[in-house]
N, C-alpha and C positions, 0 to 999 in steps of 0.2 A: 504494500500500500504506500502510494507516495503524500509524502508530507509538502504541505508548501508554506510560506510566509507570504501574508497577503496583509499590504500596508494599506490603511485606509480602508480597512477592509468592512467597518461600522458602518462606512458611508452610502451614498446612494451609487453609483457605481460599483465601490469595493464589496458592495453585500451582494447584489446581483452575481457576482462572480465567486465568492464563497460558496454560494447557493449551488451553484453548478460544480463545483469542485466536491462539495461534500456528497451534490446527489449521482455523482461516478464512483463512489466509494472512497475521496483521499480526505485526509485527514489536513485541515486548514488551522495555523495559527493565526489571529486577527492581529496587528501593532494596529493600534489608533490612542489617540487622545483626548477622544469622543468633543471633543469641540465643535465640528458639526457633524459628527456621528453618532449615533445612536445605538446603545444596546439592544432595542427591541428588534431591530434589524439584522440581527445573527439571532441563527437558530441555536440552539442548544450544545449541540454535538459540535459548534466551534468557538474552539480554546482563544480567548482574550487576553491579549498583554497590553494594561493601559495604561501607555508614554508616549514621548514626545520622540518621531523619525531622526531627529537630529542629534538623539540621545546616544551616544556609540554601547553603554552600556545594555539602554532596552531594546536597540537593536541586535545586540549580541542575545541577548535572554531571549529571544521573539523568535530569532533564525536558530536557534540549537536545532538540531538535526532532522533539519528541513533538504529538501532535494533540490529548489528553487524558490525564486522570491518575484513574488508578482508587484510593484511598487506604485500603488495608486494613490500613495496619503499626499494632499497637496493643499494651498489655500487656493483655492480653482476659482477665483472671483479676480478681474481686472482691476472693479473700483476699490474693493478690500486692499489688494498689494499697493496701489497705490497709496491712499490712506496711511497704511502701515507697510512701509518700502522695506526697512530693518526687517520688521520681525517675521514679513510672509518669506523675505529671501531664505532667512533660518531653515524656515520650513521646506520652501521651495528646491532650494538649490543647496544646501549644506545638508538636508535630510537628502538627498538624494546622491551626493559623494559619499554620506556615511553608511549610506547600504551598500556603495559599491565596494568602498571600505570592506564593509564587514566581507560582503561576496568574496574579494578576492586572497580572505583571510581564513577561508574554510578549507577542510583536510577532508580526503588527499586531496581534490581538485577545487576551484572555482567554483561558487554555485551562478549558476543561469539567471540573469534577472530577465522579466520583459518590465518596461516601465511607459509610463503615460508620459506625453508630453503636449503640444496641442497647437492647434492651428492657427495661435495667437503667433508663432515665432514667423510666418508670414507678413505679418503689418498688414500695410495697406497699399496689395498689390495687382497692377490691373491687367498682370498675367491670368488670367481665366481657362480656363480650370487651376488650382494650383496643381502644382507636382512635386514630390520630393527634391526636384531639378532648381525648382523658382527659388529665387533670392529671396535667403532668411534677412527681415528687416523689420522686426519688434518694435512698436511702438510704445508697448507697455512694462512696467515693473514684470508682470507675468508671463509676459512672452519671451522676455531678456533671460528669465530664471531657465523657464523650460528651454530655449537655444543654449545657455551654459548647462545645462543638464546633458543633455546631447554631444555637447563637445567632450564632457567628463565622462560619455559612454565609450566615447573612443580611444581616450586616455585607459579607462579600464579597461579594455580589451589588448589595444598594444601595448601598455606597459604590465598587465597585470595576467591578462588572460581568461580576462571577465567577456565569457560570451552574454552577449544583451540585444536585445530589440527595443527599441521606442516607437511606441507609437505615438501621432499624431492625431489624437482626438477632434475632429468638429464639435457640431451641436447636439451635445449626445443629452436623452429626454428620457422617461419614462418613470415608472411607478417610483417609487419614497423619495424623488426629488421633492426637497424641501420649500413647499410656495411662501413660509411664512419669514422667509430671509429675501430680502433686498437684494441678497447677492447672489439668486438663484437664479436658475435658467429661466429663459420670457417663457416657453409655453410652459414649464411650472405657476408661471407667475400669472400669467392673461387666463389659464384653467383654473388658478384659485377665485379670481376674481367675478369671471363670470358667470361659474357656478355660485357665487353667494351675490349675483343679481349688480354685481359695482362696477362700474367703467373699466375703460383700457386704458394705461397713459402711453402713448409712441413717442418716443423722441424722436425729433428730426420730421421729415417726412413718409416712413416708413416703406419709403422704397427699398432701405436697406438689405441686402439676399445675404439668406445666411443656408447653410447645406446641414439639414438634421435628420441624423443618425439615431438609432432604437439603440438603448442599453442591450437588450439582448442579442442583438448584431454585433456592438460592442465587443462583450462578453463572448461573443464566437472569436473576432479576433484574437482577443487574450491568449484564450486556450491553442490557437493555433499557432499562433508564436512560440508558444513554449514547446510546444508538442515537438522535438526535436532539434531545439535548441544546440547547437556543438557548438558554434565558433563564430567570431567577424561581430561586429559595431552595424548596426544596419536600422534603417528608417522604414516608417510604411505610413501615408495618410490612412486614417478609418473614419469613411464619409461615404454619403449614398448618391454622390457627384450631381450632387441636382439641387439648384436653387429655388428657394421659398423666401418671396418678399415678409418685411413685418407685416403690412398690410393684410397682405393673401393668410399669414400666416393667424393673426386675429381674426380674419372671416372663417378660417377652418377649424380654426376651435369651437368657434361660435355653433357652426354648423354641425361639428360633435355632441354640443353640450344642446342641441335643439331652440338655441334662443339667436336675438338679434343681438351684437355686442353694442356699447357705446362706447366711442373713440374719440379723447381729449390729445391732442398735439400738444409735445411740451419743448422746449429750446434743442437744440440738437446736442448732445455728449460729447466735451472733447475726447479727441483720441478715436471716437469712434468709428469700426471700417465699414468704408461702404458695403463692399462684394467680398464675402469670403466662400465659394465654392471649390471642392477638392475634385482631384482625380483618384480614383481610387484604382489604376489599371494597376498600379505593379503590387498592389496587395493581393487583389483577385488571382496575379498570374503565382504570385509567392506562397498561398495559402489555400484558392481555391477558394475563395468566399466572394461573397458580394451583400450589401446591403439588403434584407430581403422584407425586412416588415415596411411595409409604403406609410403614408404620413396619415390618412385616414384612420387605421387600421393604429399603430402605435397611439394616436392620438386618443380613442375613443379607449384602448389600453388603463391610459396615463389617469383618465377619468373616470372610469369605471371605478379605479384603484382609491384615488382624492375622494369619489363618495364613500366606497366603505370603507376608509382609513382617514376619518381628518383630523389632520396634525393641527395638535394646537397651536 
């Protein structure tokens, strides 16, 4: 039975993939420090160690004889790192040297990381589709962290012999995303809102296209990445290569949840990018996946889940 180390593993991403780990039969340790993760989010039968990623110590206690480590603990909000530039890096970018850290310090060999990073390290770029190819140009505290993340996987690999994979997250959605934080994903946020009857706020003018991806599509690439993990620093976007304006994307919620939304325009976000849509061809060709749940379908998902679960 293989054991894994799965950071972040409380949260709304890192449980989904718990979930799937435990129910192939492996034995999953959780690292989080529940700050936006959640207990009730892990099942039973997975083991918690609750620290901080950046902790070399509770990272060493997490990964004991573990076979791989899946690295999803992150501050995954823009406006948050900015805000707090010091303490999300901590998290961000020093929690993620310190797992590689720890990886390249396990006997006899290396353990395998795959780890998240995200389509923020793009900027704002009007190469469309992106590709793993386009020029990284972060605009933000969180995109800077994840592009040195990335770098520090290649460092672990040649100088260490840390085989790893990153992936490049889009607009990944779906059930225990948290609607009642500010710093949650929009259709978290525009399905809390218009299932309890209250407006929409868009910044800008909502032309904005963003490419969103299902957790559980997600959570396929994870597993596939690892799934034979040996050797080499290697990148892959996980996106369903198809744009969805805010607009479009507030009348399809609407149209899930069976109501008319109401939509208040507010100043436009700095920093904010216009078009972020991925390519997704060299994952499909590397893994044999593709995005497969459609934005209907995931969305009425996402809601079904927010009526029988609402988070206070």
């Amino acid at each position: 039975m293989a054991r894994w180390l799965v950071t972040g593993g409380a949260g709304f991403i890192g449980s989904h993939l718990v979930d799937a780990l435990l129910a192939r039969g492996d034995a999953v340790c959780v690292l989080d420090d529940l700050s936006s993760g959640r207990r009730s989010n892990l099942a039973a039968t997975a083991e918690l160690v609750v620290g901080h990623v950046a902790d070399p110590r509770a990272v060493a206690d997490a990964a004991r004889s573990c076979d791989g480590i899946f690295h999803l603990a992150a501050v995954a909000s823009v406006e948050r790192c900015s805000k707090d530039w010091l303490g999300s890096h901590r998290t961000n970018l020093t929690g993620t040297i310190t797992i590689f850290d720890q990886a390249r310090r396990a006997h006899p060999k290396p353990l395998p990381v795959v780890y998240a990073s995200s389509a923020a390290v793009y900027g704002d770029s009007d190469r469309l589709p992106l590709s793993e190819t386009t020029a990284a140009r972060p605009l933000s505290a969180y995109g800077a962290d994840k592009l040195g993340g990335e770098l520090h996987a290649r460092v672990a690999w040649s100088l260490y012999g840390v085989p790893n994979v990153g992936l490049r997250f889009f607009n990944v959605y779906g059930p225990r995303q948290d609607p009642s934080s500010p710093y949650s994903g929009v259709i978290a946020i525009f399905a809390d809102r218009i299932a309890a009857g209250r407006g929409i706020e868009i910044f800008g003018d909502g032309q904005q296209s963003r490419d969103f991806i299902f957790v559980t599509d997600v959570v396929a690439h994870l597993l596939a990445a690892m799934a034979g993990l040996r050797a080499g620093a290697r990148i892959f976007n996980v996106c369903s290569g198809q744009g969805l304006s805010i607009l479009d994307l507030a009348q399809a919620v609407a149209q899930a949840a069976g109501c008319k939304p109401t939509i208040r325009h507010e100043a436009a976000r700095r920093s904010d990018i216009r078009a972020s849509i991925g390519d997704p061809t060299a994952a499909r060709a590397a893994f044999g996946l593709a995005a497969r749940t459609g934005i209907a379908q995931g969305l009425k998902s996402t809601l079904d889940f927010m009526k029988a679960h609402r988070l206070p």
